[in-house]
Backbone as CSV, one residue per row, in Angstrom:
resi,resn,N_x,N_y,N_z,CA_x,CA_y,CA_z,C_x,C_y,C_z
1,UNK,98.436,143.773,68.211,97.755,143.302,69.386,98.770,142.938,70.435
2,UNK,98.638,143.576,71.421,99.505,143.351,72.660,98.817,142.368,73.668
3,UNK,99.993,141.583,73.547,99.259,140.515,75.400,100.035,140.997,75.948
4,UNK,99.658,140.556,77.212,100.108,141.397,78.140,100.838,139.689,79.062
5,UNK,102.097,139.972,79.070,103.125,138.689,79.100,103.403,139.030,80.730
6,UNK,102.604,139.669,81.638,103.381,139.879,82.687,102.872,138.987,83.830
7,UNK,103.806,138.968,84.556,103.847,137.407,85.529,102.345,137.752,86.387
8,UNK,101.839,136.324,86.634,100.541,136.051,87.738,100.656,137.302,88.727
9,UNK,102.351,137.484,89.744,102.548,138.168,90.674,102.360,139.526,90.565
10,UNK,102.153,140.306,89.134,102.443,141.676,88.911,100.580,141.920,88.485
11,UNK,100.372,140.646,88.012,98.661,141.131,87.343,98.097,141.264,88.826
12,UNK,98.423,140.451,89.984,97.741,140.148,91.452,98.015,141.586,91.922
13,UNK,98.816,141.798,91.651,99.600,143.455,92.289,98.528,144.822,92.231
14,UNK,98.477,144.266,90.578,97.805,145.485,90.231,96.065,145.867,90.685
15,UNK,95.281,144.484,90.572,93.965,143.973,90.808,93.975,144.698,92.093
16,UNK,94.754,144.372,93.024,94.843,144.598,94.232,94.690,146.097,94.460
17,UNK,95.911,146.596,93.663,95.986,147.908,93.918,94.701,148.689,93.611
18,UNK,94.233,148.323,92.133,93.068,148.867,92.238,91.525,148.684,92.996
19,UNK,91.500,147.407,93.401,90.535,147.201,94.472,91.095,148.357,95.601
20,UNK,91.687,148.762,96.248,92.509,149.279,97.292,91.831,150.465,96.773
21,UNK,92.434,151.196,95.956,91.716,152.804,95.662,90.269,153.289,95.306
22,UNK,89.694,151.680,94.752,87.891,151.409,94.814,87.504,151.776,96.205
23,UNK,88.344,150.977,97.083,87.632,151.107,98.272,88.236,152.309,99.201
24,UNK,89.167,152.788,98.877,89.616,154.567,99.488,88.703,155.267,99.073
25,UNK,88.434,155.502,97.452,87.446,156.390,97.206,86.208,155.774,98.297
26,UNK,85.752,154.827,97.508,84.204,154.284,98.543,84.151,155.254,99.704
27,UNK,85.097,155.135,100.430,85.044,155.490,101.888,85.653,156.911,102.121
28,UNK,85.920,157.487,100.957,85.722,159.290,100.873,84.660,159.695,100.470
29,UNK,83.930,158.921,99.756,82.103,159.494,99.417,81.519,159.095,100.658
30,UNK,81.911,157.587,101.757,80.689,157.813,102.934,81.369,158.852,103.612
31,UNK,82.616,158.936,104.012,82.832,159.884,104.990,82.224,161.481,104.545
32,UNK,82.058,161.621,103.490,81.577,163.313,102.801,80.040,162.932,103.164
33,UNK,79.665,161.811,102.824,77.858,161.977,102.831,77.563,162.015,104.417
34,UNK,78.803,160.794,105.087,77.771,160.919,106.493,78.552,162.420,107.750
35,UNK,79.146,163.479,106.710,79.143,164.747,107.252,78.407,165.428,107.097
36,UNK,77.360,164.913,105.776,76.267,165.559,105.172,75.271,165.270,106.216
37,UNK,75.310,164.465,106.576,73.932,163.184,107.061,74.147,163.495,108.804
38,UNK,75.129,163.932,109.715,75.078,164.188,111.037,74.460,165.171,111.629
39,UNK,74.465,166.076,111.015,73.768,167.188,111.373,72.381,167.242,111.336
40,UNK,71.470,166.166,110.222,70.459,165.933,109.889,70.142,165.363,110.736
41,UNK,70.622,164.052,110.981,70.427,163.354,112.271,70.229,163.724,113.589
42,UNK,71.124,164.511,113.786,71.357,165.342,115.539,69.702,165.945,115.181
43,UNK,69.671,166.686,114.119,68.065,167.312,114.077,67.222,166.719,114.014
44,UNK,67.250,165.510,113.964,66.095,164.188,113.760,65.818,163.576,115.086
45,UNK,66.868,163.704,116.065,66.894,162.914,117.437,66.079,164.059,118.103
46,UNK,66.675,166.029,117.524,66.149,166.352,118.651,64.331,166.364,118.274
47,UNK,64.504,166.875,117.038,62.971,166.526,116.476,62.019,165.475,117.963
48,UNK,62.597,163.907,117.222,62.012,163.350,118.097,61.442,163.431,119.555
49,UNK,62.530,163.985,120.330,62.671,164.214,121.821,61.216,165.068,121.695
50,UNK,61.225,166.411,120.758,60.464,167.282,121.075,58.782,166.421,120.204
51,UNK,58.979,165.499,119.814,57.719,165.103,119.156,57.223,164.303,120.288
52,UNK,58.266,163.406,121.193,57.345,162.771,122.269,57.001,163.607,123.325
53,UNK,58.053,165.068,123.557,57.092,165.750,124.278,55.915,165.814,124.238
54,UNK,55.533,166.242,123.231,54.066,167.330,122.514,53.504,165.900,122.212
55,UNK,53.406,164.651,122.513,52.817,163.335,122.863,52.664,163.461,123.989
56,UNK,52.911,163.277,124.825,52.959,162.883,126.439,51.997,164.015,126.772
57,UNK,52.081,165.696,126.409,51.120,166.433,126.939,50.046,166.275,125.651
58,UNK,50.073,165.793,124.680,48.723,165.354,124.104,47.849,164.170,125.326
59,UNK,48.861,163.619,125.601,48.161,162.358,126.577,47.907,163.229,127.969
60,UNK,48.552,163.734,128.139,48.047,164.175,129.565,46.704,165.113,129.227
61,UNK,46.870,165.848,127.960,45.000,166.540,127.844,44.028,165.556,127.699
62,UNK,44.055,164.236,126.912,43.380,163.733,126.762,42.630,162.851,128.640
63,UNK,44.285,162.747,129.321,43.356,162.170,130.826,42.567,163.408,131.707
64,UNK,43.372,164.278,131.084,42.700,165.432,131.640,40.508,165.302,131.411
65,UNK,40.605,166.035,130.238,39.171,165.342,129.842,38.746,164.588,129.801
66,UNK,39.141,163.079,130.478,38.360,161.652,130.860,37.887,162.004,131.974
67,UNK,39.231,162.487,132.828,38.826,163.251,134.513,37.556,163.504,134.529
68,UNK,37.538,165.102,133.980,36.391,165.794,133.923,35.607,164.727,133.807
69,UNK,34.839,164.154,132.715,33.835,163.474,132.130,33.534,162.705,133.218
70,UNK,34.830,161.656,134.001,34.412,160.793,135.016,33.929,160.905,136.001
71,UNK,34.454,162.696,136.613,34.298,163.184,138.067,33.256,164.168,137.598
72,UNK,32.966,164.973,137.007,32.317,166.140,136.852,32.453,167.238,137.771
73,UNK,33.613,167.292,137.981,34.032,168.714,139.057,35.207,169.372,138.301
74,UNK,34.998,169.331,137.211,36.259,170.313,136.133,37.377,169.348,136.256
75,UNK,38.772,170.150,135.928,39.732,169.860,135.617,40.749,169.594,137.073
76,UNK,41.820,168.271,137.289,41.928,168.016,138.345,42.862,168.797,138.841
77,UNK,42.925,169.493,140.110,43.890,169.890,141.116,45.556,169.836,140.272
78,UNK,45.933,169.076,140.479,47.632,168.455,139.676,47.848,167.032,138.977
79,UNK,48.606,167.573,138.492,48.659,166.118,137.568,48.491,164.988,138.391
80,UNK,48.971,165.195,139.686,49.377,163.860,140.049,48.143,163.214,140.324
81,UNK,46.689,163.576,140.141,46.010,163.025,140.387,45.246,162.021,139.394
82,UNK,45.966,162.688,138.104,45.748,161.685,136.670,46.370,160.232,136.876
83,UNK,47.491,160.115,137.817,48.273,159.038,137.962,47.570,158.246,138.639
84,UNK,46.685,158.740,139.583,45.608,158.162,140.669,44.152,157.449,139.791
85,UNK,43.692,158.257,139.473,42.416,158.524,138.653,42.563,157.913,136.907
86,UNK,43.246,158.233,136.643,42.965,157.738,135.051,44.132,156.561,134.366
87,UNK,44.390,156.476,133.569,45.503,155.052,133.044,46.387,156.003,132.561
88,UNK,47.736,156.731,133.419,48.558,157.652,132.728,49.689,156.936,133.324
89,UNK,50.798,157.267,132.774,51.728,155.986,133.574,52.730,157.347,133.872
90,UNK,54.054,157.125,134.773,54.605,158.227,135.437,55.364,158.684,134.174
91,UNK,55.700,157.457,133.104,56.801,158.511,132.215,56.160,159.555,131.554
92,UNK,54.886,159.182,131.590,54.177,160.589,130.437,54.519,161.744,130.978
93,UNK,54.616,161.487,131.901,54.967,162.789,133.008,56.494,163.619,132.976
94,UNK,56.965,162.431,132.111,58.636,163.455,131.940,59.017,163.705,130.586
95,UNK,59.556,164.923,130.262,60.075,165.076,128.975,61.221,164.546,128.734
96,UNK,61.303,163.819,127.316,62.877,163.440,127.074,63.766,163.516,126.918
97,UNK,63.921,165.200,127.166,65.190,166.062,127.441,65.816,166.528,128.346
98,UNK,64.327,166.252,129.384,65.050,166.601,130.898,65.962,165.746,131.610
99,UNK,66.681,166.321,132.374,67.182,164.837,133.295,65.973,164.329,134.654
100,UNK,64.783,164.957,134.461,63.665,164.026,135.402,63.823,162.729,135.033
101,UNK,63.312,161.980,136.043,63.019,160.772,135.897,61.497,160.409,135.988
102,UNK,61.148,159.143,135.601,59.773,158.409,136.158,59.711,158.391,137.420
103,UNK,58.502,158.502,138.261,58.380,157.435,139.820,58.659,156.211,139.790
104,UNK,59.030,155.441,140.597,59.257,154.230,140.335,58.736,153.193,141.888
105,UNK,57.831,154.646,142.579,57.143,153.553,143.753,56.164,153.072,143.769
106,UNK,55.633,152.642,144.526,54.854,151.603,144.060,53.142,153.110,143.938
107,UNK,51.991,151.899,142.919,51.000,153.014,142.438,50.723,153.532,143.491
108,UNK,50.583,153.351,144.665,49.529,153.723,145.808,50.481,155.192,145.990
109,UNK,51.632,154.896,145.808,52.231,156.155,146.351,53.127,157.332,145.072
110,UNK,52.548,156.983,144.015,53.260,157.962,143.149,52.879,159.391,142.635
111,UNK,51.338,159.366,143.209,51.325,160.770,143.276,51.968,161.684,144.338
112,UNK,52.056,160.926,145.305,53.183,161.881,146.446,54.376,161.887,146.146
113,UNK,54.898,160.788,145.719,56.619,161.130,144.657,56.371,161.932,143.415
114,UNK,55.276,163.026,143.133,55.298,163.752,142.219,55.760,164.873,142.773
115,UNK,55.762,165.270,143.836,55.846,166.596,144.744,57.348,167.086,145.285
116,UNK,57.960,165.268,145.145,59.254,165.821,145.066,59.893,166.341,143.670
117,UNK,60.944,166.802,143.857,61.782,167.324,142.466,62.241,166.139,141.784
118,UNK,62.564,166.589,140.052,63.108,165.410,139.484,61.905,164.273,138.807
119,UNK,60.455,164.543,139.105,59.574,163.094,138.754,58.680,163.835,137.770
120,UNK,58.535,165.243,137.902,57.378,165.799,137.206,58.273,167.188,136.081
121,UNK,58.226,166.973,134.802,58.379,167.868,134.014,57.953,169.113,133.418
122,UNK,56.391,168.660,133.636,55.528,169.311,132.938,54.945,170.649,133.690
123,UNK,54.572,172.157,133.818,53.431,172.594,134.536,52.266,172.646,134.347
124,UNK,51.511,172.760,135.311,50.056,172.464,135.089,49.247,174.002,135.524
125,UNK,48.615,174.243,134.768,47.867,175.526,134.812,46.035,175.619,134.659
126,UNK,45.663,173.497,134.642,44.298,173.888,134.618,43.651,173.465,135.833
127,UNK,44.310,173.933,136.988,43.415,173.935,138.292,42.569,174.858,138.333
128,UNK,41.376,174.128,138.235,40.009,175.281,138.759,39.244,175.648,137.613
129,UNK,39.469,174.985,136.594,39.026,175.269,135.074,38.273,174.054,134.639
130,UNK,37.477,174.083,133.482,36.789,173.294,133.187,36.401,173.306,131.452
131,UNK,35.935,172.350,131.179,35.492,172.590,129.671,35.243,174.114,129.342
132,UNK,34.224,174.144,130.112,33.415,175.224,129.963,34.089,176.659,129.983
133,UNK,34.794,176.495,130.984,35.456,178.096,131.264,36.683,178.371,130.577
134,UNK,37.576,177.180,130.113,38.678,177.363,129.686,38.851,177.748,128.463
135,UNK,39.512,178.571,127.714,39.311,179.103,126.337,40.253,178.113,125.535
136,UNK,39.593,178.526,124.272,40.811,177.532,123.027,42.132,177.566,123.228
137,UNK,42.400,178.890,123.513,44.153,179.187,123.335,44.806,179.320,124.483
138,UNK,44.035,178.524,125.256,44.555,178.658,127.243,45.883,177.912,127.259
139,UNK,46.529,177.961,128.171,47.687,177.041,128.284,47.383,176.346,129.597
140,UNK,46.962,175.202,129.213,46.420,174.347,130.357,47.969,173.578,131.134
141,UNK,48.928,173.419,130.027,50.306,172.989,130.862,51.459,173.202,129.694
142,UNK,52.536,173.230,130.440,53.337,173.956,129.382,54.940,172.661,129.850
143,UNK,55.872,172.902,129.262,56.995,172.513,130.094,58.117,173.611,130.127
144,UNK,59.006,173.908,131.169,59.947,175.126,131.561,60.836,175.116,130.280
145,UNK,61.341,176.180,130.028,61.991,176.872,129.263,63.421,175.961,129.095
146,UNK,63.942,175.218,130.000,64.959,174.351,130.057,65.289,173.303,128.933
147,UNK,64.344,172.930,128.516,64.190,171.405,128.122,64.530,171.309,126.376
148,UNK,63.858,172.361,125.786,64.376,172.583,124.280,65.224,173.729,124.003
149,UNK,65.080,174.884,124.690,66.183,175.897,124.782,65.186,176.877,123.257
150,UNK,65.143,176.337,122.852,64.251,177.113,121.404,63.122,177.304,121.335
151,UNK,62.308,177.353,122.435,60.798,176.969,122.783,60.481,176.164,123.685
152,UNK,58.968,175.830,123.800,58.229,175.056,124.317,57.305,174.472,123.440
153,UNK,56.813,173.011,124.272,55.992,172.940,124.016,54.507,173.165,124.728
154,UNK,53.389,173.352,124.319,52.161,173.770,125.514,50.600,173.246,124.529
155,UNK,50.249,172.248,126.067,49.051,172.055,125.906,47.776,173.763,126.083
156,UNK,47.188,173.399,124.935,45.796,174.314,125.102,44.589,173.414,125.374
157,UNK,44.302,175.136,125.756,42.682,174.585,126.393,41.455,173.763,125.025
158,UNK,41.866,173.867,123.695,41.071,173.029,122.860,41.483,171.767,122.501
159,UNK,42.651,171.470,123.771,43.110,169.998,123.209,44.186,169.590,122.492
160,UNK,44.904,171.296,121.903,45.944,170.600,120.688,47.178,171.220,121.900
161,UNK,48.517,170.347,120.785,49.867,170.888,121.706,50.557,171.758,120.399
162,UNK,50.834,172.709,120.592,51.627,173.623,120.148,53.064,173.493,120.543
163,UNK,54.112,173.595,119.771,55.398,174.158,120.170,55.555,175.632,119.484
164,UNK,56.157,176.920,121.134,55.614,177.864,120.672,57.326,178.263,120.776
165,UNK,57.695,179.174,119.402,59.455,179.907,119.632,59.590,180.705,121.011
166,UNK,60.758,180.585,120.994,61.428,181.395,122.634,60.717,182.377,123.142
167,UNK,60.335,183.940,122.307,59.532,184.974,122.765,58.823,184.523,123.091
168,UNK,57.792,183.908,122.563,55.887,183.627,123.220,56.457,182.605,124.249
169,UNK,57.432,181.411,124.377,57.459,180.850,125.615,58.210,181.827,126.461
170,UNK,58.629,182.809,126.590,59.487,183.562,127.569,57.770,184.361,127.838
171,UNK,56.986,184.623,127.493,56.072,185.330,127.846,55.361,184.878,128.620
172,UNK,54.755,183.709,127.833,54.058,182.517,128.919,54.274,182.076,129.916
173,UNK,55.916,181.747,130.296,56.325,181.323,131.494,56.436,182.873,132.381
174,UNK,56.455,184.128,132.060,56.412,185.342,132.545,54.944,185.366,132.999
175,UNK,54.135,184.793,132.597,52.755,184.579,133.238,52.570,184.182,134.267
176,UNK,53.306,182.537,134.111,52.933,181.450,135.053,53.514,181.872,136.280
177,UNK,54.993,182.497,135.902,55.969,182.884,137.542,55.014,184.299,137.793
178,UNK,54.002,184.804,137.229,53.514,186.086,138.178,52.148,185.199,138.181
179,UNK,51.906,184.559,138.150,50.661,183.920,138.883,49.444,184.309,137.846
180,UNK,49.579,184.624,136.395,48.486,185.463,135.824,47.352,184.383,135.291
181,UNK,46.474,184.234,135.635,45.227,183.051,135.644,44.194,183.827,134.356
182,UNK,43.182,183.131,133.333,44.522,182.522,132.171,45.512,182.858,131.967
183,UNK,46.608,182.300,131.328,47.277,182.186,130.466,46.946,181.947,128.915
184,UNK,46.916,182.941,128.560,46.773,182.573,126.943,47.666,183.202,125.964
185,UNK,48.190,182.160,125.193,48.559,181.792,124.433,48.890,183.042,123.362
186,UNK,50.258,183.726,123.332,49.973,184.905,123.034,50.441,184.654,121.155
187,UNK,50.145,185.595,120.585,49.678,185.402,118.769,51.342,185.604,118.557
């Protein structure tokens, strides 16, 4: 049986040393996991961005159809009149990828600060449409090709938001810039 006869200063040495390489390793498994874990993340933020999009134009269909219901003359002119007319506040109005901003003047005047650049994200495609006329797979508003780079997202005419891959949004917005009234939603 061996004791171990070696001075306080050499047992402190060693404790040490090995706490020391406990905690090197430690911190070579986070640094490996959170190389694992960044990339996930970056995809989780953009996730998000693109989940409050396809929120904000869920909310804007839903003031859309209060409109209607309240006014009974279809679907309104431009958004900016949801800002007027219904409880939509200006950020719904911007995506969280763009560099738009909110309005920030006062209510009486923020549908006319929609008209400038920079306040409004979204396009709107259901002027002149109504419950009635607009089909399921219409694209009542979409946002520009800018904002996710991999798609869009786009409100339809039955209410839901789709995010559609690059081709079908390169098509759709090939609609909207030739003026083609519907727009639907191609398979």
């Amino acid at each position: 049986m061996g004791l171990d006869y070696a001075t306080p200063e050499k047992r402190d040495h060693s404790a040490r040393a090995r706490l020391i390489l406990k905690c090197v390793a430690c911190l070579v498994v986070c640094a490996i996991a959170l190389g694992f874990l960044l990339p996930s993340l970056n995809r989780t933020s953009n996730c998000t961005s693109q989940g409050k999009c396809a929120s904000n134009l869920h909310q804007i269909g839903l003031a859309i159809q209060l409109y209607e219901n309240d006014y009974h003359s279809g679907y309104p002119d431009c958004l900016a009149t949801l800002l007027v007319t219904e409880q939509i506040t200006p950020v719904v109005l911007i995506c969280p990828d763009s560099t738009d901003t909110p309005t920030t003047a006062p209510a009486d005047q923020q549908a006319a600060d929609l008209a400038k650049p920079g306040h409004l994200s979204y396009l709107y495609l259901g002027q002149g449409f109504n419950a009635k006329t607009v089909a399921a797979r219409q694209v009542i508003a979409c946002e520009p090709l800018a904002f996710h780079g991999n798609g869009i997202d786009v409100l339809l005419g039955d209410g839901q938001v789709e995010f559609v891959d690059l081709n079908r949004a390169k098509k759709i917005l090939a609609g909207v810039k030739a003026a083609v009234r519907p727009v639907i939603l191609p398979p």
